[in-house]
Structure formats: structure tokens, C-alpha cells
N, C-alpha and C positions, 0 to 999 in steps of 0.2 A: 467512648469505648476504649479512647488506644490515645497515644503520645506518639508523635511524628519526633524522629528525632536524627538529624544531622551528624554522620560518622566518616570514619574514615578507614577503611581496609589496609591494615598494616601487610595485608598479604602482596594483593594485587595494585597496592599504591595508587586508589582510587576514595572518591570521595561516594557514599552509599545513603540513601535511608532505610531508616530502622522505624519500624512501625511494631511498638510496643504495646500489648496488651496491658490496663487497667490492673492491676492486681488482685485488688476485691473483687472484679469485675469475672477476673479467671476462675471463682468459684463457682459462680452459679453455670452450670452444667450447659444450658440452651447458648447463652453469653458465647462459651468457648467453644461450641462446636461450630457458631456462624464463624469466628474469627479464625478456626482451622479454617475452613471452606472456604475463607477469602482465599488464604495460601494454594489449598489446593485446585483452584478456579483458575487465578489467575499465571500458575504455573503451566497449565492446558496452552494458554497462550503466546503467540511468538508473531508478534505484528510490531511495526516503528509507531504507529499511533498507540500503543499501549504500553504504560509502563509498564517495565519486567524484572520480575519476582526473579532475586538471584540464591536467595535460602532461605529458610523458613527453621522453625527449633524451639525450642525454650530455655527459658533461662536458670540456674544451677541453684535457686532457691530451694531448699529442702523441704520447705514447710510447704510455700504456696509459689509455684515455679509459675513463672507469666511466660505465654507465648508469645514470641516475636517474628515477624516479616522482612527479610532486606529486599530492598526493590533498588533499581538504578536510581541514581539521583537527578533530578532536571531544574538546574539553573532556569530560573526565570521564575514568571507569574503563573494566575489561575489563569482562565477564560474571565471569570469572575471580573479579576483585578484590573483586566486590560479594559474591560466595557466599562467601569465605572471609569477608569483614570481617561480614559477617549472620549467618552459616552459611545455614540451610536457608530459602529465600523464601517469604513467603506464596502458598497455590497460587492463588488468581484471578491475581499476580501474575509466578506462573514460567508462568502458560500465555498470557498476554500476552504475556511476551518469545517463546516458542516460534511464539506465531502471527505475531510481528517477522521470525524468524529464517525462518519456512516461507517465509513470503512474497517475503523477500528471497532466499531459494535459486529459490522457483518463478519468481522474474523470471530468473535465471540458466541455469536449465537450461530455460527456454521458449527461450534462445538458446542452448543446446547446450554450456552451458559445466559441469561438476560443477565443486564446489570441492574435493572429499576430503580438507578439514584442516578440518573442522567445528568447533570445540571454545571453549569460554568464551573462551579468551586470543585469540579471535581475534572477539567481540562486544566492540567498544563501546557502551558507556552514556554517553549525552550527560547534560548538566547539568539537562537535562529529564525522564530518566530514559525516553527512546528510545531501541531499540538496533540497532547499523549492524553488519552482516557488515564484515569486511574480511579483508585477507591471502590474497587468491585466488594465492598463491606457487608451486602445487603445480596449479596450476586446468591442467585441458585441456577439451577442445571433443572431442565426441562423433565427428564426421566426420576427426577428426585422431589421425596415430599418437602415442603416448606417449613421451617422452625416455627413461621409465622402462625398465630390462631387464623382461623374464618373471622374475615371482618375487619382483619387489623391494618391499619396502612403502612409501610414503610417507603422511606423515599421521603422528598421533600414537596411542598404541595404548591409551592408555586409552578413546578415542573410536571407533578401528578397526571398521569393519565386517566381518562373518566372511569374505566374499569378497575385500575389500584384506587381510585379515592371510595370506589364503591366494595372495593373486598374483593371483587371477583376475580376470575384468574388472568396472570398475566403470562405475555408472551414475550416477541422479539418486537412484536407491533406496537408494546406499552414503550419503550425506549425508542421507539420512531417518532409515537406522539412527542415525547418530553425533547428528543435533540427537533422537533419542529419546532416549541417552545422556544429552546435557547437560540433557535434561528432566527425568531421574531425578535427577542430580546439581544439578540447582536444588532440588528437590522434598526431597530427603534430604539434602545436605548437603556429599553425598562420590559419588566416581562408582565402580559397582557392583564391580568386579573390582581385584583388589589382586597384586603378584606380585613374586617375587624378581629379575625384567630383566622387560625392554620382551618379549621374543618369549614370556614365561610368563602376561605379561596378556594378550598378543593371542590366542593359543591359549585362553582363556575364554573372549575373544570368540566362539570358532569353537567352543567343547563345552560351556559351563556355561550355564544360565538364569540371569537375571536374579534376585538378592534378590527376594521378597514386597516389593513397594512399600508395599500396604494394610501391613502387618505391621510396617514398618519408619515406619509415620506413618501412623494408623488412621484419623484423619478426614479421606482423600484418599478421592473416591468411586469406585466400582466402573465408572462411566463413562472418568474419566482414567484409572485402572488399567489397562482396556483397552486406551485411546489407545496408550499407552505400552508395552504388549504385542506392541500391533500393529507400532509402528513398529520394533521392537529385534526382529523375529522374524527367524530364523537361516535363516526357510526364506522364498526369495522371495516361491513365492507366495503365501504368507503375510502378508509385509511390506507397507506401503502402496506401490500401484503408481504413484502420480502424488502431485505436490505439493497439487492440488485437493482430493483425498479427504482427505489427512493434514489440510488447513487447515479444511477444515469439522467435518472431528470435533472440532477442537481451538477452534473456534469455538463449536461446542455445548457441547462442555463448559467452556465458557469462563462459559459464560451459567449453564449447573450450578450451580460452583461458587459464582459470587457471589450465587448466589441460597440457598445452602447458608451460605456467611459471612453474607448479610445486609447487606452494605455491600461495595463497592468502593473501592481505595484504590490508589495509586502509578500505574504504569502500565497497571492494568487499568484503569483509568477510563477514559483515554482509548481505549484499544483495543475498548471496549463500543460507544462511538459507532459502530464503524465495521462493527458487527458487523452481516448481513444480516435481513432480517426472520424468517425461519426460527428462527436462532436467540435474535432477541429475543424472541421468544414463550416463551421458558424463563423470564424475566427476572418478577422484581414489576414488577405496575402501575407499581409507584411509580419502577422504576429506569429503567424504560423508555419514560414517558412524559416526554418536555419541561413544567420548571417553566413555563414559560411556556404550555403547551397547557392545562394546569390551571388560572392565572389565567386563560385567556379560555375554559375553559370555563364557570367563575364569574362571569365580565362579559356572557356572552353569556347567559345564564341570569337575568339581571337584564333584560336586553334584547330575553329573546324575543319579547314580542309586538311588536316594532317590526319585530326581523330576521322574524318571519315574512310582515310587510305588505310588507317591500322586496320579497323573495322573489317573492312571487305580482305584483306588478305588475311585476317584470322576469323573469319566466319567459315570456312570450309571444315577448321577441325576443330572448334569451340564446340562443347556440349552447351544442351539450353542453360546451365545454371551456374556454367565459369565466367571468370571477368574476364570482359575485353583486354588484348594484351597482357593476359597470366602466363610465365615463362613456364615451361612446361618440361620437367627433369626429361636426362634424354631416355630412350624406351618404355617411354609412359604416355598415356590418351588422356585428356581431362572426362572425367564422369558426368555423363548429361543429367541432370538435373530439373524435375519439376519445378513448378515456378512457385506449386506451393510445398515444397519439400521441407521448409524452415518453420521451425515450429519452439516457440519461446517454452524454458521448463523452470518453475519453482517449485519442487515437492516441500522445500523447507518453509516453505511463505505462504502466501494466499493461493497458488497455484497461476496467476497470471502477472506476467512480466511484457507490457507494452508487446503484446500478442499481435495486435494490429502491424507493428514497426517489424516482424516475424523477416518476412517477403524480400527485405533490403538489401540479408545476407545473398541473395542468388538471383537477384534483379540484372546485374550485371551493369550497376551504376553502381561505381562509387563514393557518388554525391550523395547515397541514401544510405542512412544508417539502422541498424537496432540497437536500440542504447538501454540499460538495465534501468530500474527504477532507482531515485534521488537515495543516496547512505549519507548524510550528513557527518557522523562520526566513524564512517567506515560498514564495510559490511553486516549488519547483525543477524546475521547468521551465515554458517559452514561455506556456502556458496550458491550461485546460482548460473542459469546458464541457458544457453541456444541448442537445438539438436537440428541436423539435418536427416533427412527420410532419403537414402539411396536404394528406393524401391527398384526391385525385391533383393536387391542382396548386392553387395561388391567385395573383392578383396582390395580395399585402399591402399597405398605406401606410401603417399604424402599430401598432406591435410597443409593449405596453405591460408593464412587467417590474414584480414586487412584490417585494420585500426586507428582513426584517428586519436585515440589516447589512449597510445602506448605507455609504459611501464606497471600495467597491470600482470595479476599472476593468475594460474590458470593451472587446467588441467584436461587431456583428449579422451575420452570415453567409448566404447562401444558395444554396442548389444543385436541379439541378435534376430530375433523375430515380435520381438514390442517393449514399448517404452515401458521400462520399470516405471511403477508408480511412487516407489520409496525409492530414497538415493541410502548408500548407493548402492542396495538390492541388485539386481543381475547386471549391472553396469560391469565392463572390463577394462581398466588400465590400461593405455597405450602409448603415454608419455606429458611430460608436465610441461608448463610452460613459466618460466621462473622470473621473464621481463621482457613482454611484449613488447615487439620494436612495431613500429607502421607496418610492415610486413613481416611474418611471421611465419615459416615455413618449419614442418614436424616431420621426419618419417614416420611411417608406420610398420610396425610389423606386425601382421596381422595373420602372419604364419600362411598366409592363403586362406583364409576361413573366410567365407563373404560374410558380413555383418550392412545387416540391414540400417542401423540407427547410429551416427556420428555424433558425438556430444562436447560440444567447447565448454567445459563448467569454471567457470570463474568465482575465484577464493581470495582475492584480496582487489582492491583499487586501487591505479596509479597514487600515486602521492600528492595530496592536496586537491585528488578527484573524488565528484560526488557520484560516480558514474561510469559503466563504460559502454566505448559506443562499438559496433564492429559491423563495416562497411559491407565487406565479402569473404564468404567461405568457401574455398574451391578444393576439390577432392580431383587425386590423381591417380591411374590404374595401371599395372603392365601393360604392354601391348599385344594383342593376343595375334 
């Protein structure tokens, strides 16, 4: 259908792909409107597992103009290419990519888009060993008829879901079957069903079971065994009905297995960090506690009877959600605070930003942090950020931020009787913050208006961070 092709943006001095239409191809009417829809599908989208459409156009032929696509470019391999040049993946490591790839479909089909050509060759592995869905070519939108006849398959059939091999309609559940598929085939090696044409695999998909996975590579445990049951069952409702159940199982068992290995390695490292507290609780002490919460809980063990004297003579005018020992400007009270006042915001993203890690900001440990999700290449999008809830209402004058990785950029928000759902919709300006030190102290003016909802939004990463983490948020009031 198209020519991939390697460029270079003399604008932005970046390297791009160009995913060029067929020429001949751009005549025939049904051809060109899938290959707009690719464009206008995957521009819907704004997720790090998905590659992103940066313009779309045609080109200045007069006679017969082909459409073209830029998408970001991703150094590295397919999914494809890694499993053959490896063969079979270590499994902490193939259920990492799986929980890349859920994640990336469940930003898709929250916007009504199914991709139904699931399949390795259509995963890239970046040089970092992160993996981006791409090639939504075949993609349609839920609310929209299909180009396709009744009957016809699209997709590839070693990946086929039993209901695309049979015609029938598909959902967000047909791309759950097929990324089970490529989970068995990162997992073993080879993907399950073998056949003399394309219509003698797809028909397996529709009447045989699955190989024994345990059987076929015995120290897989009987948790992912199931995952993978689940997902490739022939019978709906059977199959996983949403992207959220499939990712938490696969989240749990994610914690399983590396707690079965003993160590994490490759991409399962990083996809631990980001994994809920539910299922870090599967996890060793040891993998799931921050080296660093361990050195201070060794320095503060050397120091307890000091931190206990701070303690009790700042306990009388401490509110429940300031830190121990926050200096406190003079004619000001610290704002007592709920414990669950902290509340993670991504309107630009998926909507959840390690939601669980929320709490850390107004715990009143500084050993615990909220840390944003992993940006390998920096932010990919506008910003994100934490809100505190200073129910029902305060006039603040100084917003004080703690941070083990300082030299990020920022900016303090406020609003005034609920969280805008869009950024930055009824959000109000109240000052920026240009390079995060460890401690971070902001005035406010806030004219006297009490403003129910505080917002630390972060727009850029320390330099050479994939992250940022922010210990305590303490809010400070006149004294009345």
C-alpha cells in the first residue's frame, strides 16, 4: 500500500518518517480514504507507546497527488526482529512489552479506534528497548462503517482473532486476542498455529486451542499461563472485556514473575517503576523499596533521637499535611491538610500519573516520593502534574515544593471549586517555576480569594532526567 521512507526535517533538525502512498494505489477511491483514516486515527492519539503522527498532506503532483504521513522516527527494531534474533524473551521481559503494547491499544480504543493488525512487525523497539505500537493502516473507529465487505478479513492470520477470521464484527476484544497471541510468541518463540495458506491458520484460530504454554517452557507460572488463556479465549465472554482488566493481570503478574527470576533485567526494569502499588506488593523488599529510602532509613536511625526532639516541638503548630520541620515565613500558619488531599493530574495523557505514589506529597516523610511517569526523550506532551485539594477553600501566600530532582521547570496553578477536566481550562496562573532547587519556595498572591485546588504542573525534566519525583508539598496561610 505505502513506502516507508527515512527523512530528515530541515525545519526542526530532526530525523522523521514519511509513510508514502502507492501512486496507482491513490486512484482507486476505497485505497485512499483507508490511508487518510490511517492519518486521521492515529493523530486522535497522544500516548509514548504509540508512534506519533507529526503531519499528514499530499504531495504536489498535478496529475495523480499521493498522500503522505510523517510520523516520529524510532531508531531500533520491530517486536518481530527482536524474537527472531533472541528467539524466546525472558518472561519478566515479554510481559513488559505486553503491558507497553495493552497500554498503547487501551489509549486507542478509549478513543474508539481498534487497530485489528496487532502483530510484532508492527511493534517498534526503540534504542532504549521501549516499545511503540504503530501501523494503525487497517484501524477504524467504532461509530464508523468499515471500507471492508462482510466476510472479508483484514489483518494478518497468524495473529487473527476467531471472529475477524470469520467476518464478524470486531472490537477492542479482537486486538486483546491477537497482542495474547504475540505474548505466546514472545514467551515460546514461534506463534501457536502453523498451516498450509493464510485461510488454514485462520480457521485454528476459529477451532483449535492454544499449545500447553506451561508444557512448551515449564518455568512460566500458572498465573501468566492464565493471563494468556484469558486473553486468546475463542469464547467472548470468556476473553478479557476491557483493556484495564487485561493490564492489571498482566501487571500482577508482572511483579510474579520477577519476583520468581530474582532480578529484573531489560525492559522489565523500567516498567516495575511504573507498576501500581497492588501489584508492588508481590515484589521483594528489596526490589521494591528506593536505594535511597534504605540509605535514609539508615541516617535517620543514626538520628533518631534528634528527629524525635524536632518532631514533638513542631507538632503543636504543624497542620496534618505539612512536613516535619518546614520553616514557616513569619505571620503565616501552615494549612492542615487531608492525607488524601494529593491527587495525580494528566488531562494530556492517559489521565493517570502513578496515582497510587499521590499520598507521598503530604505524608509528611520525606523519604516518600510522587514521581511522574518514565519520558525517555523528554516530556511528550505540554506538561503534567500533582494538585493538592485544600478543602473547602484557602487563601495561600506561599506554596513550598520539596524535590529530590531538582533542576526541573514548572509552573503553580489554582482553581477554584473543581478540578478542570482540560488544561488549562479554568486553571489560574500564579507563578512559574524556571529550576527547581531541592526546596522550592513560591509566593502567592492570590489577592485573598480562597482557592480550593493547588496545581504543581510540570513542563519540562531536569536534564538527563527521565522523571520527576516531588517529596512534599506544603501550603502556607496569614495568620488570622
Amino acid at each position: 500500500m505505502s513506502t516507508v521512507y527515512k527523512a530528515f526535517d530541515i525545519v526542526l533538525e530532526r530525523c522523521v518518517a514519511i509513510k508514502l502512498m502507492h501512486r496507482p494505489l491513490a486512484r482507486d477511491t476505497d485505497q485512499l480514504e483507508r490511508f487518510r483514516r490511517e492519518a486521521r486515527a492515529v493523530a486522535q492519539l497522544n500516548h509514548p507507546h504509540i508512534v506519533g503522527v507529526i503531519d499528514a498532506g499530499e504531495d504536489h503532483d498535478p496529475t495523480h497527488p499521493a498522500p503522505f504521513i510523517v510520523f516520529e522516527f524510532v531508531e531500533g527494531e520491530t517486536l518481530k526482529d527482536r524474537i527472531r534474533r533472541n528467539g524466546r524473551l525472558a518472561v519478566p521481559e515479554a510481559v513488559a512489552y505486553a503491558i507497553e503494547i495493552a497500554r498503547a491499544l487501551g489509549a486507542a480504543h478509549a478513543q474508539g479506534i481498534v487497530h485489528r493488525d496487532v502483530k510484532p512487525q508492527n511493534v517498534l523497539v526503540d534504542e532504549e528497548g521501549t516499545a511503540k505500537v504503530t501501523d494503525f493502516g487497517i484501524a477504524r473507529t467504532l461509530d464508523q462503517e468499515g471500507l471492508t465487505a462482510d466476510g472479508r478479513v483484514l489483518g494478518t492470520t497468524d495473529y487473527v482473532s476467531p471472529e475477524q477470521a470469520l467476518g464478524h464484527a470486531v472490537t477492542g476484544q479482537s486486538d486483546l486476542y491477537s497482542l495474547g497471541i504475540v505474548l505466546f510468541e514472545m514467551l515460546t518463540g514461534d506463534v501457536p498455529f502453523r498451516g498450509e495458506n493464510q485461510v488454514a491458520v485462520a480457521m485454528k484460530h476459529v477451532r483449535e486451542e492454544l499449545p500447553d504454554l506451561q508444557r512448551l517452557r515449564p518455568e512460566i507460572s500458572s498465573a501468566l499461563a492464565a493471563v494468556v488463556d484469558r486473553a486468546t479465549a475463542k469464547d467472548l465472554s470468556r476473553r478479557y472485556a476491557d483493556d484495564a482488566d487485561f493490564i492489571a493481570d498482566l501487571e500482577d503478574v508482572l511483579a510474579i514473575e520477577t519476583a520468581r527470576a530474582g532480578q529484573a533485567t531489560g525492559e522489565a526494569t523500567a516498567i516495575l517503576r511504573t507498576l501500581p502499588a497492588r501489584s508492588r506488593k508481590r515484589l521483594p523488599l528489596r526490589m521494591r523499596v528506593n536505594p535511597r529510602v534504605i540509605l535514609a532509613v539508615g541516617l535517620l536511625a543514626v538520628a533518631v533521637t534528634a528527629a524525635i526532639l524536632l518532631l514533638a516541638a513542631d507538632r503543636t503548630t504543624r497542620g496534618t499535611g505539612s512536613t516535619p520541620g518546614a520553616e514557616r515565613p513569619p505571620g503565616t500558619t501552615g494549612v492542615s491538610l487531608a492525607r488524601s488531599a494529593a491527587n495525580d493530574y494528566d488531562p494530556l495523557g492517559d489521565d493517570e500519573e502513578h496515582s497510587d505514589e499521590a499520598a507521598a506529597v503530604v505524608d509528611r516523610d520525606r523519604n516518600s516520593s510522587w514521581s511522574t511517569e518514565g519520558y525517555r526523550d523528554g516530556l511528550s506532551k505540554d506538561g503534567v502534574g500533582i494538585y493538592i485539594d485544600a478543602k473547602p477553600g484557602v487563601a495561600a501566600v506561599r506554596m513550598d515544593i520539596r524535590t529530590p530532582t531538582p533542576g526541573w521547570q514548572g509552573e503553580v496553578f489554582v482553581a477554584e471549586d473543581k478540578v478542570p477536566k482540560e488544561f488549562p481550562g479554568e486553571w489560574v496562573s500564579l507563578g512559574k517555576i524556571n529550576d527547581a532547587e531541592r526546596r522550592t519556595s513560591l509566593d502567592l498572591d492570590t489577592a485573598d480569594n480562597r482557592y480550593r485546588y493547588y496545581l504543581v504542573w510540570i513542563t519540562a525534566l531536569p536534564e538527563g532526567e527521565e522523571r520527576v519525583e516531588i517529596s512534599e508539598i506544603d501550603l502556607f496561610q496569614k495568620k488570622r
